[in-house]
N, C-alpha and C positions, 0 to 999 in steps of 0.2 A: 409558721415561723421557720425560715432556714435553720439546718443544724449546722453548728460550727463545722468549719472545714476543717478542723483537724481531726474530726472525729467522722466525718466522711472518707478522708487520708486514713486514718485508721483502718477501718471498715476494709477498705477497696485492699487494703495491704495487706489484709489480714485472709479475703478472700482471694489474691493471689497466691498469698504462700499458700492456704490449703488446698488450691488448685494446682500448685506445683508437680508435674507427673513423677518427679523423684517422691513424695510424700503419698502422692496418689498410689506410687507400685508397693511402696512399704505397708500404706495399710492395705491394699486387695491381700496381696501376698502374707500380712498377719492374721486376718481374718478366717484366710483356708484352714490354719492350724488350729479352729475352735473344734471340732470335733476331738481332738486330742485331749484339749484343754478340759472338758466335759469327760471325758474318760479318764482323765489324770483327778479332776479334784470328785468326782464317784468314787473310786478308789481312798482318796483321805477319810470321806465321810466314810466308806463302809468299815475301814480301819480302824476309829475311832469308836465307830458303833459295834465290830469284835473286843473290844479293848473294855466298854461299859458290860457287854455281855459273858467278861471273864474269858474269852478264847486267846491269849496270847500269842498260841502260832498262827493263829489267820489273820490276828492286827501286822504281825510280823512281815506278812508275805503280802500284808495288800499295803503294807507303809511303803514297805520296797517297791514292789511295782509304781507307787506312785511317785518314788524318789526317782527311778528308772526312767517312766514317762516324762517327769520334769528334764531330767538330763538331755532327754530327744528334743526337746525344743528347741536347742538354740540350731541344731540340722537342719529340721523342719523350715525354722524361720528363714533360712538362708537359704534351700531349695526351692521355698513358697516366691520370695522375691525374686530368687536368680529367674523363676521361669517367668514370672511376669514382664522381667525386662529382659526377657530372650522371643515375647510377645513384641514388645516394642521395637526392638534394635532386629527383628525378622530373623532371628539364630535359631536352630534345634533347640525346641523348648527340653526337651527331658534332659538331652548331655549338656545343657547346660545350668541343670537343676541340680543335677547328680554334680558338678565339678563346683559348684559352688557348698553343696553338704562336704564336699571332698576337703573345701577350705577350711571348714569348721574342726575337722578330723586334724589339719595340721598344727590349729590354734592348739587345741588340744593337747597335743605330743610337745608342741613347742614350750607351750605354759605348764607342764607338770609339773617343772621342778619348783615352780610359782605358783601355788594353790589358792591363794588368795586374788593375786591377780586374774588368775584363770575364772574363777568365779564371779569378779565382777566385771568383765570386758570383754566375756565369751560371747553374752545375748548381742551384745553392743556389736562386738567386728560380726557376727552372723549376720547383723543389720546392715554392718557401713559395705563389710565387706562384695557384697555381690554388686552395688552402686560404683564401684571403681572397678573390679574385672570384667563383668558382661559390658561395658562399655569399649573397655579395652580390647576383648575376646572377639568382638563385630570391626574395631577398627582392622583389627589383626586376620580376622577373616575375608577383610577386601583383599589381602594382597595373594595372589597367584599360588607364591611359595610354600605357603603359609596350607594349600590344600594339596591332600595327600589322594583322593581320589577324585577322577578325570568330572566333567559333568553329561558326561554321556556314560557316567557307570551305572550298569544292570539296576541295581537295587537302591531307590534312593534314598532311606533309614541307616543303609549299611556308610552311604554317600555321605551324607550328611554328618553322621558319627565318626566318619575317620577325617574330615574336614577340620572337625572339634581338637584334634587332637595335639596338634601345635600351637594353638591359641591359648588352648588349655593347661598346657604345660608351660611354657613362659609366664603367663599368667599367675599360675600356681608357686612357678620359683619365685613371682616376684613378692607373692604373700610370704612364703618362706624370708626372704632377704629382708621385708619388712619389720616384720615379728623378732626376727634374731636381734633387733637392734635394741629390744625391749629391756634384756637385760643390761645393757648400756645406761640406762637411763634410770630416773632417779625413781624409785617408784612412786607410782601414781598414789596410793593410799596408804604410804609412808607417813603417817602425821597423827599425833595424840592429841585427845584432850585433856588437861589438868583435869583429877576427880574434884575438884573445889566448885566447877564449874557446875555441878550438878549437886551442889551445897542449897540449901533452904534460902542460906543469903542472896542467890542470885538463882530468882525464880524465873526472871522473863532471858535471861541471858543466851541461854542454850537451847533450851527445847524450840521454841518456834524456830531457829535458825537451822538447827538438826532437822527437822520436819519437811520444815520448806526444801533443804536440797536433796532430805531423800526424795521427795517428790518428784523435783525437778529430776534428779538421777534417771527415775524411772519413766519420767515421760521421752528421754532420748534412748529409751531401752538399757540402763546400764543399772545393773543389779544394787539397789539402795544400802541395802542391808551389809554387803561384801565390799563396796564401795565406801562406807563407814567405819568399816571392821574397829578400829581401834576409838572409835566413839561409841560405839554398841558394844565390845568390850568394858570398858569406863563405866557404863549406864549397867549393865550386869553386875560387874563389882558393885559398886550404889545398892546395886536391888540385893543382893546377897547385906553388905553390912546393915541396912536397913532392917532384914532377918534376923541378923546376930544380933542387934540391939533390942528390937523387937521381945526375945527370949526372956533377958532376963530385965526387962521395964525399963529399956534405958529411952535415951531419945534418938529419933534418926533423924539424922540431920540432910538427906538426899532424896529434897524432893522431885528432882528430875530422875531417873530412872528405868531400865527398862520394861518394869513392869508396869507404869505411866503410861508409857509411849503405847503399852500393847493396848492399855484398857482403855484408854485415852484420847489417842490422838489418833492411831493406825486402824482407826473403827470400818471392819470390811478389808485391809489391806494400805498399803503406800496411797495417801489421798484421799483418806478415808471416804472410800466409794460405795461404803453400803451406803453411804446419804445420795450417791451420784444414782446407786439404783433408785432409794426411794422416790425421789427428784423425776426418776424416766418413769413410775408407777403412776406419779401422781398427776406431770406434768403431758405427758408422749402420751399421742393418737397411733403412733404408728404402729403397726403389730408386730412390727418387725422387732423395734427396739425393745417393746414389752414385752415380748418373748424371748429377748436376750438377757433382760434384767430379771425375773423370775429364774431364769434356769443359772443366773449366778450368784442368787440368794441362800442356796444350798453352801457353797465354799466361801461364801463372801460371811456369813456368820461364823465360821472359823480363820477369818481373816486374809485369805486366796483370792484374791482380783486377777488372777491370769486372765478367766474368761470377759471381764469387761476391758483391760488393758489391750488382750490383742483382739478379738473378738467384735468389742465398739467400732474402732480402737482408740483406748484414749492415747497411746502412745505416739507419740507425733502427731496428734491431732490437734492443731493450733487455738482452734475452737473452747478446747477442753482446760487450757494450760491455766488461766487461771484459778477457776476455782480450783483445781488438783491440787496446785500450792496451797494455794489460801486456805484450805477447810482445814486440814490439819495444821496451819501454824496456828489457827483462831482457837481450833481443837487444842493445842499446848498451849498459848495462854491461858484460857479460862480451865483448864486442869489444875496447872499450878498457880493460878489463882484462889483456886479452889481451897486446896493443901494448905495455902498462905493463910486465909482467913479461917482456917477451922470448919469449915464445911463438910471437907472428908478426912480421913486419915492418911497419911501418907503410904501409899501402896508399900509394904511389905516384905507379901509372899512373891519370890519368883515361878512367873506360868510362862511355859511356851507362847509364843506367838502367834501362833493358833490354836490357843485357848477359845472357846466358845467366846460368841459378843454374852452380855449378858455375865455369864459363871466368874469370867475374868474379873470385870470390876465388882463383885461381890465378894470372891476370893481373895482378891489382891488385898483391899483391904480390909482383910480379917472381917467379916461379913456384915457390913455396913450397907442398906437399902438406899441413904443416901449417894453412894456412889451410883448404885445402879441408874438411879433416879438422873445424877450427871450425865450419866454416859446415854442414856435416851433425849437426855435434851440435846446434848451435842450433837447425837445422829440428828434430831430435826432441823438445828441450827447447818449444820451443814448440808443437809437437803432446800434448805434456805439459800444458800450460795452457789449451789449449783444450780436451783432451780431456773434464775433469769440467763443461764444458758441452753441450756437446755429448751428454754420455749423461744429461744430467740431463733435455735435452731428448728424448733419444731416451725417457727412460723415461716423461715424460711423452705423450709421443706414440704410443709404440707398446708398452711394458710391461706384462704386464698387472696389474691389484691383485688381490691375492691376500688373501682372510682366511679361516680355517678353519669351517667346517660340523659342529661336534664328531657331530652326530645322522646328519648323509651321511659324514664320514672323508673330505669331496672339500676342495675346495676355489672360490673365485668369481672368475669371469675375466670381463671387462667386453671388449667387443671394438670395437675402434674404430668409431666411425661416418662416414659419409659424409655430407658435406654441400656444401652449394649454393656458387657466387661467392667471397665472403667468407671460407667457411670452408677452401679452399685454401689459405689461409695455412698456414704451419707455425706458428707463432707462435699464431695466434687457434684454429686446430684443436687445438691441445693444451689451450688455455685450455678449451674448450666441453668437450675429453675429460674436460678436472678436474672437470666439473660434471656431466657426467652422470656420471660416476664416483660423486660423492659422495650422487648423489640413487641410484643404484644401491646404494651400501654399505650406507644409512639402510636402504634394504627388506631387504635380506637381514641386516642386523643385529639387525632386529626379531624376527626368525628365528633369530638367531647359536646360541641356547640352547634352542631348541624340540625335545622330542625328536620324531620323525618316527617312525612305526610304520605296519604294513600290518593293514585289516582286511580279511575275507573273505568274500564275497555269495555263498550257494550259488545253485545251478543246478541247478532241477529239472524235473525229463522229467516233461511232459502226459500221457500215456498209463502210466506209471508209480506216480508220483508219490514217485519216488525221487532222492534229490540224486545227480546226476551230475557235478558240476565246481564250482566255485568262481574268482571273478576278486579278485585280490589288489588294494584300493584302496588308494591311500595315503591319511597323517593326520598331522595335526601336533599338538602338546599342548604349548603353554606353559610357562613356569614356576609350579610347584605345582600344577601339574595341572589349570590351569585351559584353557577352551577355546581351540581352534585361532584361530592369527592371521589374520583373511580367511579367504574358502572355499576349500575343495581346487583350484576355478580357477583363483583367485586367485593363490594360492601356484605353483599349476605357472606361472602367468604371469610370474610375477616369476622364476623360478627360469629361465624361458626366454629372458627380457629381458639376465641374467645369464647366458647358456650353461652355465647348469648341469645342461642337460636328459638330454645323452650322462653325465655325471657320475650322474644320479640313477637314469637307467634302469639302470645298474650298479648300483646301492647297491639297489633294487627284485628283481633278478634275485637279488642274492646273499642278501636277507633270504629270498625266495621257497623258495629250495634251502634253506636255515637250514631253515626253517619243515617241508617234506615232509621231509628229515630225522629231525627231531623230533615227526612223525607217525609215519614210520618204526619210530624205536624204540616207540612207543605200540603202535605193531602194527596202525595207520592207515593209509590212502591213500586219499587225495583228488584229480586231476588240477586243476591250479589255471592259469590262466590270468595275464598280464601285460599289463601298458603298454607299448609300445614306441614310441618315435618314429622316421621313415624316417632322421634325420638319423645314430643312433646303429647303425643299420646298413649308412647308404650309406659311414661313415667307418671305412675298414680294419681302424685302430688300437681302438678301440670296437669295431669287431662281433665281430673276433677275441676280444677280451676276455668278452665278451655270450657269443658261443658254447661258450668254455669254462667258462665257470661253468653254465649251461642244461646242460652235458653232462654234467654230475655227477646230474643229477634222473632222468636216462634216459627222457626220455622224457613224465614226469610233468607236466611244466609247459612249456603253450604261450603263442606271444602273440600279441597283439590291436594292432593297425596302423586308424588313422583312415585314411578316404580321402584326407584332405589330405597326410597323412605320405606316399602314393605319388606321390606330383606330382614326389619329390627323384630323384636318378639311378638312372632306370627300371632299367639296367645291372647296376648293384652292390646293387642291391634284389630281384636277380632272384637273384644269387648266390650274397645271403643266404640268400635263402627257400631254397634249396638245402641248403644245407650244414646250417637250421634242419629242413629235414625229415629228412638224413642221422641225426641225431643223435636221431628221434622227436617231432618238437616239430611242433607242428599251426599252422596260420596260419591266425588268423581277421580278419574286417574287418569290424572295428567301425564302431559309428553309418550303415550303408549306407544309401544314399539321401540321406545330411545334407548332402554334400560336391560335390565339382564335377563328377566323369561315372562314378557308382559302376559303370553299367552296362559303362563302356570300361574297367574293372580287371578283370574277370571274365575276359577273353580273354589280359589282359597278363599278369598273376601267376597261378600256381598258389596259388591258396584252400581251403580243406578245408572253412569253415565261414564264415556271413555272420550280423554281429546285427545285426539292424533297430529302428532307431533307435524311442526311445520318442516322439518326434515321429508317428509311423505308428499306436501305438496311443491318441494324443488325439485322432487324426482319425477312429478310429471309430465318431463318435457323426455323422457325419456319411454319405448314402449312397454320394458319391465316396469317401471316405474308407479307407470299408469294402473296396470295389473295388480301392483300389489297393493296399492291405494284401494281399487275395487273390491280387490279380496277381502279386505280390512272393512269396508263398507259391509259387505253381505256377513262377514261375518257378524260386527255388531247386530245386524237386523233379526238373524238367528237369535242371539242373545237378549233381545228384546232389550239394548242397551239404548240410551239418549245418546246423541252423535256429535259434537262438538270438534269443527275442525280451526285447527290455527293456523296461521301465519298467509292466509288468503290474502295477495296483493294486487291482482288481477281479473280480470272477468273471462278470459280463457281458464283461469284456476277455477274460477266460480262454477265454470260451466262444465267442467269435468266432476264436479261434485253431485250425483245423482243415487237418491235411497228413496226407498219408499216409509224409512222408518221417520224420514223429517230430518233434515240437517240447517244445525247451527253456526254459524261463523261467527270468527273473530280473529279479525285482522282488519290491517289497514285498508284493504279496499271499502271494509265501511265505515270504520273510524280508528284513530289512533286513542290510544286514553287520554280522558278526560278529565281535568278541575272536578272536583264534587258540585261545583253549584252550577255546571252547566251539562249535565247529566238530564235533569229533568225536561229541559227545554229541545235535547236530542232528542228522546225519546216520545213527546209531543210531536215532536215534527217527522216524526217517522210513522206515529201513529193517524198522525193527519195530512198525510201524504206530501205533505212541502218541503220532503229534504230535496234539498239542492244536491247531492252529491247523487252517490249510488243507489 
């Protein structure tokens, strides 16, 4: 059944914007800065754990440090970005990494006299800011004037660098000029909330609305907490008279609060994201992602999401936007639902904000197991709302697509690809998966209905002139029987592209045994030969399978290995050819001399038999040609190898083909392949001397 088109329009819009290379540079560029972020909340935890062990001066100096390292982020962020789009827009990546931290320095100076605002729109302009000058700084770098050193100067870092430097400074006045306007303006987080509003009477009024925008705050990178100031103020006062009532038995009347929000709603941080790790624990194949949710399990239970916000990143990652919001408003309703019906008591004691998960809602309110009891169901309820993102994205990312092959019985698995800088996103690598995805389904759709069938090229002995073997080709037929889609390369190409090649060399094998079977009962045999590729023998799972089906022939049906295909693990290709001769099965190796050192495989693998490529016999018109064709002769005969020559068109080819080890053809001067049901009746008449041809 079609999905509604608006939810297609959805989709496709929502995979452009995270494709957007403006959101693309922001998150490469915030992910660099996880090592920090990892050394910044190390530092919290080991602070807190001087702090339980009674050391005072060491929580002191690792709090600082870690208050120190947080302050470095919003530089970092700004350096991280400037250089990615000093990648893009082809500028000197470092000076324009360094003049973009240089902008953060003048936010700084400018906003001191404004502490508040400094703190909440410092991460934000580190963001916005390097998006509007390195674009500027590359305009301003096309013009002539604008460089201060020639392009035929000595040194070209020194070149480069002084280049920067008029760019740089217009640019930089113009963030000055910008910024100065600020105190002009009305301030941004200028705004109260009534303390009524955090009254018992209106439980649903404030908290999920609070919730939701700090979330939202934070997903465009703008400091939640500082950006609230004067509603986090409000909710503090709340949590303190809540204490003072507390005391001497009175009633508190302020169920929203911010010792609520700590134990509550902000579980793991803004978004409550320890549910967002749980969600990648329980959800995510990738190791990439489970490596990053463990290692912010540590700060994420003191309430510290830096490392999943820039790190993910959930921060402008469009993917992520809803649940962010949603877990903690759902998280503030059912709290103060909670509180409303008598379930828990209304929080209290005021705790930092990074208060332990867990101690918090035991603490707050006056140590009640039922709250704890809340506060694990919400983390699973919210691992519940993030989770159908998170696998929506895992199956974009690492899933395979599957559609049926009705003529293989297989099925097409697309395998992720690897790609450069940009495509480490999670976000932008799943978008490219969708697309080579889709240009992969189109070719093997073209194919969806094609029936596939094997024909069979006999192989006949020079000195006889009797058909000795046959090689099973594949073919494909259209719908109504009209000709094959692209040529048989073509088709193995695409089916290779699509990992479908271990799939077919199966479907190949089993037609194969079908086929001497049903000669069998004729009262037939033929020895027929196969395709195989190294890939579908070096993989356990495949060759085991391969083996048991070839074991039903006895012996009758061998196969044919390109040079290329031994290049895969020499090891398990050595095992195979084992266990393929246990069972009577011949190894030969096709197209020798085509590939990259046929001669270094003679010594490696056990070989019964070598076909020399028909590249060897168009060289015979030439006198090296000839020569080296002969060499290749005597050398098998050395090797006490079987001889099988291809692409023989001619009886001048024929007649240069002279061993004493016995030579087999196969090519068209004795026959092109054959139908399966007219195979036996060749070989009849070659054996009983009536063929009409050669």
């Amino acid at each position: 059944m079609p999905r509604p088109r608006i939810v297609q329009l959805n989709r496709a819009s929502l995979g452009r914007l995270a494709s957007a290379t403006t959101l693309r540079v922001m998150r490469e560029g915030m992910v660099w800065t996880l090592p920090c972020l990892l050394v910044s909340a190390l530092m919290l935890l080991l602070s807190y754990a001087s702090l339980r062990l009674n050391l005072p001066e060491a929580a002191r100096m690792l709090g600082q440090a870690h208050e120190q390292l947080d302050a470095t982020m919003p530089f970092l962020v700004a350096a991280a970005i400037g250089y990615m789009l000093a990648l893009r827009y082809r500028l000197p990546q470092l000076p324009c990494a360094f003049l973009c931290l240089a902008y953060v320095a003048v936010v700084h100076s400018l906003l001191a006299p404004y502490p508040q605002a400094a703190a909440t729109l410092t991460i934000f302009i580190a963001i916005v800011a390097p998006l509007a000058n390195v674009p500027l700084m590359a305009w301003l770098h096309r013009w002539r004037w604008t460089r201060l050193a020639p392009a035929d100067f000595v040194d070209d870092n020194v070149r480069d660098t002084l280049n920067m430097v008029i760019p740089g400074l217009i640019s930089t006045a113009l963030v000055m000029a910008t910024l100065s306007l600020l105190p002009l303006m009305p301030a941004i987080t200028d705004f109260s909330m009534p303390l009524e509003l955090a009254s018992s009477a209106h439980p649903y009024l404030g908290g999920p609305l609070i919730a939701g925008v700090n979330a939202l705050l934070w997903f465009f990178g703008i400091h939640g907490y500082h950006a609230l100031l004067p509603l986090t103020q409000a909710l503090d006062e709340a949590a303190r008279l809540n204490a003072a009532g507390a005391l001497p038995g009175l009633a508190m009347d302020y169920a929203l609060n911010s010792a609520l929000l700590g134990a509550f709603v902000y579980i793991g941080g803004a978004g409550a994201t320890l549910s967002l790790v749980a969600a990648i624990l329980v959800c995510s194949r990738s190791n990439s992602l489970r490596v990053l949710a463990l290692a912010a399990i540590p700060a994420s239970l003191f309430n510290v999401n830096e490392i999943l916000l820039f790190g993910l990143p959930v921060i402008l990652n469009p993917r992520l936007l809803v649940p962010f919001v949603l877990a903690p408003m759902v998280n503030a309703a059912i709290a103060l639902a909670a509180v409303q019906f008598g379930w828990i008591a209304i929080p209290s004691v005021g705790l930092p904000m990074t208060s332990p998960v867990v101690f918090n809602a035991y603490l707050s309110t006056g140590g009640e197991w039922s709250a704890v009891a809340l506060q694990l169901g919400l983390l699973a309820l919210g691992a519940a709302i993030y989770a159908p993102f998170v696998l929506t994205q895992e199956r974009r990312r690492q899933e395979p697509v599957s559609i049926p092959l009705r003529s293989l019985d297989t099925t097409f698995t697309r395998l992720e690809e690897e790609s450069m800088l940009y495509a480490r996103d999670p976000v932008i690598n799943a978008r490219r998966k969708e697309e080579a995805q889709r240009e992969a389904l189109s070719r093997i759709r073209r194919i969806d209905d094609h029936e596939f069938y094997l024909e069979y090229q006999p192989q006949v002995s020079v000195d006889t002139g009797l058909c000795t073997g046959c090689e099973a080709l594949l073919r494909a037929r259209g719908p109504g029987r009209r000709d094959e889609e692209g040529s048989p390369i073509e088709l193995l190409q695409w089916l290779d592209d699509a990992d479908l090649i271990c799939d077919l060399d199966l479907w190949v094998a089993t037609q194969a045994v079908r086929q001497h079977h049903a000669w069998q009962a004729q009262g037939f045999t033929l020895p027929i030969t196969i395709n195989i590729t190294g890939g579908t023998l070096a993989s356990p799972r495949h060759c085991d399978r391969f083996i048991a089906i070839l074991e039903q022939a006895h012996g009758q049906i061998s196969v044919e290995l390109t040079e290329n295909a031994l290049v895969d693990d020499t090891d398990a290709l050595r095992l195979a050819f084992e266990r393929l001769h246990a069972i009577g099965a011949q190894i030969y190796l096709d197209d020798f001399g085509s590939g990259y050192s046929a001669l270094g495989y003679l010594h490696k693998f056990d070989i019964d038999a070598i076909k020399i490529d028909r590249s060897f016999i168009v060289a015979l018109d030439t006198p090296r040609g000839a020569k080296v064709l002969a060499g290749l002769l005597r050398l098998c005969e050395a090797l006490n190898l079987r001889i099988i020559v291809e692409g023989v068109e001619t009886v001048e080819q024929l007649r240069a083909l002279t061993s004493s080890a016995g030579i087999v053809v196969q090519g068209w001067y004795y026959s092109k392949a054959l139908p399966a049901e007219d195979v036996a009746a060749y070989v009849r008449e070659r054996a009983e001397g009536r063929f009409e041809g050669h």
